[in-house]
C-alpha positions in Angstrom: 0.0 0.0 0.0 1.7 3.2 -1.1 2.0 5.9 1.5 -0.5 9.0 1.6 0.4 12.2 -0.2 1.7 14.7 2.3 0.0 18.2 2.3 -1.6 20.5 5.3 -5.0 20.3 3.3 -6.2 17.3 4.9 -6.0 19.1 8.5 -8.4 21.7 7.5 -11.4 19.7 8.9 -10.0 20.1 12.1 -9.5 23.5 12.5 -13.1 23.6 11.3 -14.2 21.8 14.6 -11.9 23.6 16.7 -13.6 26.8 15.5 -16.9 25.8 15.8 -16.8 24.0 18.9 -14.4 26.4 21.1 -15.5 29.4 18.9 -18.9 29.0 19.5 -18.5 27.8 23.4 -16.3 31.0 24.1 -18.4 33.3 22.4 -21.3 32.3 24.4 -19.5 32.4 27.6 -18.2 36.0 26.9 -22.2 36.9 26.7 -23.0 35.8 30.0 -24.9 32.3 28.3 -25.0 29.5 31.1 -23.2 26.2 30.1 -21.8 27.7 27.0 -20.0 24.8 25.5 -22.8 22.5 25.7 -24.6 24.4 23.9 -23.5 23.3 21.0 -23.1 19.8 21.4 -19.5 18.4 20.1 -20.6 15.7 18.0 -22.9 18.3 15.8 -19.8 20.5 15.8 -18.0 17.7 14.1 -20.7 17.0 11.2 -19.5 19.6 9.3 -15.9 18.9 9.8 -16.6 15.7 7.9 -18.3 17.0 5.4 -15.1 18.9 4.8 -13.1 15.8 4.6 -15.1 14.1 2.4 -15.0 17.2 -0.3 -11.9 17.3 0.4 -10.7 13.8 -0.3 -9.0 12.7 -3.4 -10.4 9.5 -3.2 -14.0 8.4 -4.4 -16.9 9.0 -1.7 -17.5 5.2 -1.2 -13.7 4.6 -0.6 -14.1 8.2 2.3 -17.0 6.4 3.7 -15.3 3.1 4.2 -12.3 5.0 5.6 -14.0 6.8 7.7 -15.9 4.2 9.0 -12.7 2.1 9.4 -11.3 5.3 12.0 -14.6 4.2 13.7 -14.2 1.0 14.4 -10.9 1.2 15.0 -10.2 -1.2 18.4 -8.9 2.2 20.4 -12.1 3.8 19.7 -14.0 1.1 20.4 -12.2 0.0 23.9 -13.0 4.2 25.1 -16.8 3.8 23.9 -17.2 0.6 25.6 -15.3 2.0 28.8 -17.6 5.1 28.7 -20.6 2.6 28.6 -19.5 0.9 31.5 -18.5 3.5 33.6 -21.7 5.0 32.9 -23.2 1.7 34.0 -21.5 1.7 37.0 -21.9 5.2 37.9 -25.6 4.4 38.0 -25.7 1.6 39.7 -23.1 2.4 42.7 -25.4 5.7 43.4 -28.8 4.4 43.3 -27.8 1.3 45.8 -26.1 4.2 48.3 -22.0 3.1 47.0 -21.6 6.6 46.6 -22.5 8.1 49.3 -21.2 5.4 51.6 -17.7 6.1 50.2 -17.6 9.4 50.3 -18.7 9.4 54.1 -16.2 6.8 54.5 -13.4 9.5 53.0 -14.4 11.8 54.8 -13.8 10.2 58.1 -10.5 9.1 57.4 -9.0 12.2 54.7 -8.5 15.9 56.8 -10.8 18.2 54.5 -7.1 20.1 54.1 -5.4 17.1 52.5 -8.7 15.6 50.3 -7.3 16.7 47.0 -3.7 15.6 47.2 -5.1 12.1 49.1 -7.1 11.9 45.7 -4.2 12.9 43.4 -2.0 9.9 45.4 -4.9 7.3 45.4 -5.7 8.1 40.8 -1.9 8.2 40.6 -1.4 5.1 42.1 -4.8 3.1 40.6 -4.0 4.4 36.8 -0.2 2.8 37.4 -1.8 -0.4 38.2 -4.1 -0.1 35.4 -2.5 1.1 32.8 -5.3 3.3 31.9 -6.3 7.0 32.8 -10.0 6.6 31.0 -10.3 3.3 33.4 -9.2 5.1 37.0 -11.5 8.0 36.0 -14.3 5.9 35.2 -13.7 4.2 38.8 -12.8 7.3 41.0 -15.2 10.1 39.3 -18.5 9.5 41.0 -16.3 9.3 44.7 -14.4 12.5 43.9 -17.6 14.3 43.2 -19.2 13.3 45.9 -15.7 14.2 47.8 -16.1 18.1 46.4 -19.7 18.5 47.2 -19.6 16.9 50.8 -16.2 19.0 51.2 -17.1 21.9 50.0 -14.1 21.7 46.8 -14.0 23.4 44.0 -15.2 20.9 41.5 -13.1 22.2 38.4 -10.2 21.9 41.0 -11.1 18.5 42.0 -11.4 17.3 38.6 -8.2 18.4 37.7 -6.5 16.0 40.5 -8.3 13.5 39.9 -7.1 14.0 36.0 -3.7 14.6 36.9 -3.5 11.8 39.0 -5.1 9.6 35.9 -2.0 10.7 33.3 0.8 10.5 36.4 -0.2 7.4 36.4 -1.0 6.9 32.4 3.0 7.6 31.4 4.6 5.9 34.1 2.6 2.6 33.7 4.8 -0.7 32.6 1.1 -2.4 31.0 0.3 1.4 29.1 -0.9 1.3 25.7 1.2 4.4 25.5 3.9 3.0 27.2 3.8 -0.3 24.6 3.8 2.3 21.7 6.9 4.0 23.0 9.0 1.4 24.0 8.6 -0.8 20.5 8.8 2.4 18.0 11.7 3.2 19.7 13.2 0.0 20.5 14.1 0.0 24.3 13.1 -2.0 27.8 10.0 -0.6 29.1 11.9 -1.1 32.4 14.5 1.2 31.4 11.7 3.7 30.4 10.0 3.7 33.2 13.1 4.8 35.5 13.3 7.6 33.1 9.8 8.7 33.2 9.6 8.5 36.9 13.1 11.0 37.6 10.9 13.3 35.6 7.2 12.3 37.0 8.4 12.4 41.2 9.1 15.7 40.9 6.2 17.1 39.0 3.8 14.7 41.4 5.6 16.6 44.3 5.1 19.9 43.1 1.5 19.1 42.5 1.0 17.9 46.4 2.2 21.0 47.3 0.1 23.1 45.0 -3.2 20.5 45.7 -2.5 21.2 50.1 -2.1 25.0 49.0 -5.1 25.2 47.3 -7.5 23.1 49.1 -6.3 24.4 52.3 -8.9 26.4 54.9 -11.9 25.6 56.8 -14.3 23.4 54.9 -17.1 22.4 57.3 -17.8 18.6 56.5 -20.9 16.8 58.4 -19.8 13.6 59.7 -22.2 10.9 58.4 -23.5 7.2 59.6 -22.9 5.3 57.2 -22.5 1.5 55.8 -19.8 -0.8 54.8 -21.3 -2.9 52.3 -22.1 -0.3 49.9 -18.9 0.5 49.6 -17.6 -3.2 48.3 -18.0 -2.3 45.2 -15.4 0.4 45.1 -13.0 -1.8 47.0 -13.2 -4.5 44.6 -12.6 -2.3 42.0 -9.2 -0.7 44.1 -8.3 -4.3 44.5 -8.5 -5.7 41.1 -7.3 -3.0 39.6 -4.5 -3.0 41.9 -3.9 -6.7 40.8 -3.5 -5.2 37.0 -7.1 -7.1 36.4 -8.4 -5.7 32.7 -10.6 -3.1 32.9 -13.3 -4.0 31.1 -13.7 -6.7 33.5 -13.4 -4.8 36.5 -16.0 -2.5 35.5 -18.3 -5.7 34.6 -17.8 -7.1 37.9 -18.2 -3.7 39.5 -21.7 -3.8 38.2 -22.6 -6.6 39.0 -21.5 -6.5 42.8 -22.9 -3.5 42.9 -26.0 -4.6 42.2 -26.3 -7.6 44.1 -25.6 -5.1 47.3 -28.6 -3.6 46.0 -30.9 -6.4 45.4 -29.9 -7.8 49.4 -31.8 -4.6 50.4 -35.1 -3.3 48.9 -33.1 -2.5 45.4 -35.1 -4.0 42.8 -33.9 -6.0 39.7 -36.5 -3.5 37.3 -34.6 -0.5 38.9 -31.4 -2.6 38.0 -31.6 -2.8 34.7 -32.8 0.2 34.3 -30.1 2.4 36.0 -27.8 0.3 33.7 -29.3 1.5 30.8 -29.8 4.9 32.4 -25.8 4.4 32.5 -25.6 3.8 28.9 -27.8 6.9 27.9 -25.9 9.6 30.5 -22.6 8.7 28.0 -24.4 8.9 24.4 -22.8 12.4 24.3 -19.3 11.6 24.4 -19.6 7.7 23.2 -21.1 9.7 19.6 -18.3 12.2 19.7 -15.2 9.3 20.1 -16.5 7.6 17.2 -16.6 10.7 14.6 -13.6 11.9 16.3 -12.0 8.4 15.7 -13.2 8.4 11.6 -12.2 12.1 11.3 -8.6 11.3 12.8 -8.3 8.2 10.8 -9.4 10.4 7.3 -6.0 12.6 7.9 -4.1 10.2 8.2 -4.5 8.5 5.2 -5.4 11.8 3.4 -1.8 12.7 4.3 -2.1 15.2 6.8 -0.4 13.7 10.0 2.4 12.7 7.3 2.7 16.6 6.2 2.8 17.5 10.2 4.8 14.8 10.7 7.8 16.2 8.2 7.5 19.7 8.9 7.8 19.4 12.5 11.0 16.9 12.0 12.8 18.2 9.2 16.3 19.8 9.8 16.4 18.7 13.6 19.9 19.2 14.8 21.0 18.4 18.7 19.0 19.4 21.2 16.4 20.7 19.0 16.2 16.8 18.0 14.6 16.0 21.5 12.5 19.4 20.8 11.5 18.1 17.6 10.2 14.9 19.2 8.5 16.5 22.1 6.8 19.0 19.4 5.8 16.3 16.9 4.1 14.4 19.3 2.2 16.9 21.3 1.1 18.5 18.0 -0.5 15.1 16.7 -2.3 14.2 19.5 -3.1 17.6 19.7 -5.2 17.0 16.3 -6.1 13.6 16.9 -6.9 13.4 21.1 -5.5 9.8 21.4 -2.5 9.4 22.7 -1.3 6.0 22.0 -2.3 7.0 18.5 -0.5 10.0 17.9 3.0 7.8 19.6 2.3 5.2 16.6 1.8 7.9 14.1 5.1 9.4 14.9 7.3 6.4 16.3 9.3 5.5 13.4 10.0 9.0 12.4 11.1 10.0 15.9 13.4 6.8 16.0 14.7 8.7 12.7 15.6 11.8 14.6 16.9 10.4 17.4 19.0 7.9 15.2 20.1 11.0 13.9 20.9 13.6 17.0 22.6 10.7 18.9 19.0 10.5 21.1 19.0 6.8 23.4 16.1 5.4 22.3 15.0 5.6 26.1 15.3 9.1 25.9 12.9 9.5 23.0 10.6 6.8 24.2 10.1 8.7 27.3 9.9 12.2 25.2 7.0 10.3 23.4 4.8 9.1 25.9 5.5 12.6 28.5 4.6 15.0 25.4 1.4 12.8 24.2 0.1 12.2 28.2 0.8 16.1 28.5 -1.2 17.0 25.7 -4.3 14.2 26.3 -4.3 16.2 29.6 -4.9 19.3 28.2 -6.9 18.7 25.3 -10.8 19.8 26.2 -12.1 17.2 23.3 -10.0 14.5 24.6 -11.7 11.0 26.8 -10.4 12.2 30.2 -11.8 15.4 29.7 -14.6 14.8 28.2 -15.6 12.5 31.3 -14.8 14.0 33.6 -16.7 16.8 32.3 -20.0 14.6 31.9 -19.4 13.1 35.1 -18.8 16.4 37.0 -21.2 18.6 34.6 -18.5 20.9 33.7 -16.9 22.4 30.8 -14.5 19.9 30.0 -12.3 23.0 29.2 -12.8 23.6 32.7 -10.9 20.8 33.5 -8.0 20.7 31.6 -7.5 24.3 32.8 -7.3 22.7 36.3 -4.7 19.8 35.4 -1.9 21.0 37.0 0.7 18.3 37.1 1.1 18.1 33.0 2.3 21.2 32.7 4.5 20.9 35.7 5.6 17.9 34.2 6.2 19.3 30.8 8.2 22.2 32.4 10.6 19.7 34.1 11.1 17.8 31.1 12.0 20.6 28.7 14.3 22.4 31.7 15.9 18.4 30.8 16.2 19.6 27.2 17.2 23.1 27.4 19.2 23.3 30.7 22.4 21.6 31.3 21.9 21.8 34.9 18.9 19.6 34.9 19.5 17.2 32.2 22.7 16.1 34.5 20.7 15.6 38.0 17.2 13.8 35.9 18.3 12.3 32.8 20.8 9.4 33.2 21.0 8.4 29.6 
């Protein structure tokens, strides 16, 4: 199969989202217009967008609609819908049989008010390592650390942010990481090897968050002290365990449902009002489940119209020295940038980063680690990526909201280019 033709044209249908879906959200919320970006609802704003890449296309319409529908189907976009299905289901579930509430009274007895955020930050850091997924510790740990905001009196933009900070700390430095798998075979190194480079870089950044987390959540929040039950709370324990035992997370959100339930149905839960909060699950993500699946075709159409390949060479050509590792870090975070996946935009760019390092004298654990830091950042900070896009439904927030709240990525891109750029740094955090 020959490659695609390189040429910016094919990244035109994105920019015609990103103007209608942040143009039309931020010009509402200038003029005073309550939950301005929902407004217009993402996957609408991405209809014309493909209609753009279809007139756009060189090839014939049937061969754009089967590629399209190919980006659709592809097993990453699949694996978020039918994560956002489950979480949903589970969501539903755990707070109609009292889960919810029972663990966040059960936080709240143990957590100071003063330390809930960083305690969340520490507990999503430590479940997405064991996981291997941000989308899967979010799905798990949303529906507590809402409750956590409202009975504590948080900020729930801030509390979303560490809870999606802790979800990419977690994302990057994780051995079993789709992102970390990309990295490590584009660029041919021991995913050992890249995980003691990542975390020289990550222990920092998680220790700068702390800090900022205790700052900001610091004062007098006046929490009531609740009765409450242990059995509701099984469910979310299981979940901690088995993901904790690196269970897959599919299953552990099956299983998840299905204790929850049957903590339900040993009260006066019925199975009717089972099934139907599971369904009720399903429904509450139709939003975002809708807008992974264009997103996925839409990505999948610049790609094999040429545009990642055109982004891909103009960000990489004439890379010399340290502006090879700059080149890597850019190229990635651009890509994921346009495409909001980033295990995706790591294989898009793999074998032309192994390129640039080959040719700046770069260890290939140096740019595996630039690759998966840069594409974590940038899934981090992307409004119309999964994490934020969940947490957004989950919290009923802007999902820009969010992002603008995710604190550790950009400490943690900060550290990493002071790696690049100062000599001082690169000596005390970079070993190879």
């Amino acid at each position: 199969m020959s490659k695609p033709h390189a040429s910016p044209l094919p990244l035109l249908p994105l920019l015609v989202f990103l103007a209608l879906f942040l143009g039309v959200g931020t010009y509402l919320s200038l003029t005073g217009v309550s939950y301005a970006f929902y407004q217009l609802p993402a996957p609408v704003a991405v209809l014309p967008a493909l209609i753009v890449a279809v007139l756009i296309s060189r090839d014939s319409i049937n061969k754009t609609v089967e590629q399209f529908l190919a980006g659709c189907g592809h097993s990453n976009i699949m694996a978020m819908c039918i994560i956002y299905l489950l979480s949903g289901a589970f969501g539903a579930v755990a707070k109609a049989t009292g889960g919810v509430d029972a663990t966040v009274a059960l936080g709240l007895s143990l957590v100071p008010a003063s330390l809930l955020l960083p305690g969340l930050f520490v507990i999503a850091a430590f479940i997405a390592t064991a996981m291997g997924t941000s989308m899967g510790t979010i799905a798990a740990l949303a529906p507590v650390a809402l409750g956590l905001a409202q009975q504590g009196d948080l900020p729930l933009a801030l509390t979303a942010g560490a809870l999606l900070s802790g979800a990419m700390f977690g994302d990057n430095l994780s051995i079993i990481s789709d992102t970390t798998i990309a990295a490590t075979r584009t660029q041919g190194c021991d995913m050992k090897d890249k995980f003691r480079a990542n975390f020289r870089l990550a222990l920092p950044a998680a220790i700068l968050t702390l800090l900022w987390l205790g700052f900001a959540s610091s004062g007098s929040h006046v929490i009531d002290a609740k009765d409450f039950q242990l059995l509701p709370i099984l469910p979310y324990v299981t979940i901690l365990v088995l993901a904790v035992a690196g269970l897959n997370v599919f299953v552990v959100l099956i299983l998840g449902i299905v204790l929850a339930g049957l903590v339900g149905l040993s009260g006066d839960y019925s199975l009717a009002k089972y099934v139907k909060d599971i369904y009720a699950g399903f429904t509450g993500m139709q939003e975002i489940f809708m807008l992974s699946l264009l997103m996925g075709g839409l990505a999948y159409l610049m790609e094999k119209q040429g545009g990642l390949a055109w982004l891909a060479a103009k960000l990489g050509h004439g890379s010399t020295g340290k502006n090879g590792e700059l080149a890597i870090a850019g190229l990635v975070f651009t890509t994921n940038f346009c495409t909001a996946n980033n295990t995706v935009s790591i294989i898009v760019n793999g074998q032309l980063a192994k390129d640039i390092a080959q040719q700046n004298a770069i260890s290939p654990v140096r740019s595996a680690s630039l690759l998966d830091i840069f594409a974590c950042v940038n899934q981090g900070l992307v409004p119309w990526g999964a994490q934020a896009l969940l947490l957004g439904s989950s919290f009923t927030l802007s999902p820009l909201a969010v992002v603008s709240h995710s604190g550790y990525v950009l400490v943690l891109a900060a550290i990493t280019l002071a790696t690049v750029l100062a000599p001082g740094a690169r000596r005390l955090l970079v070993k190879h």
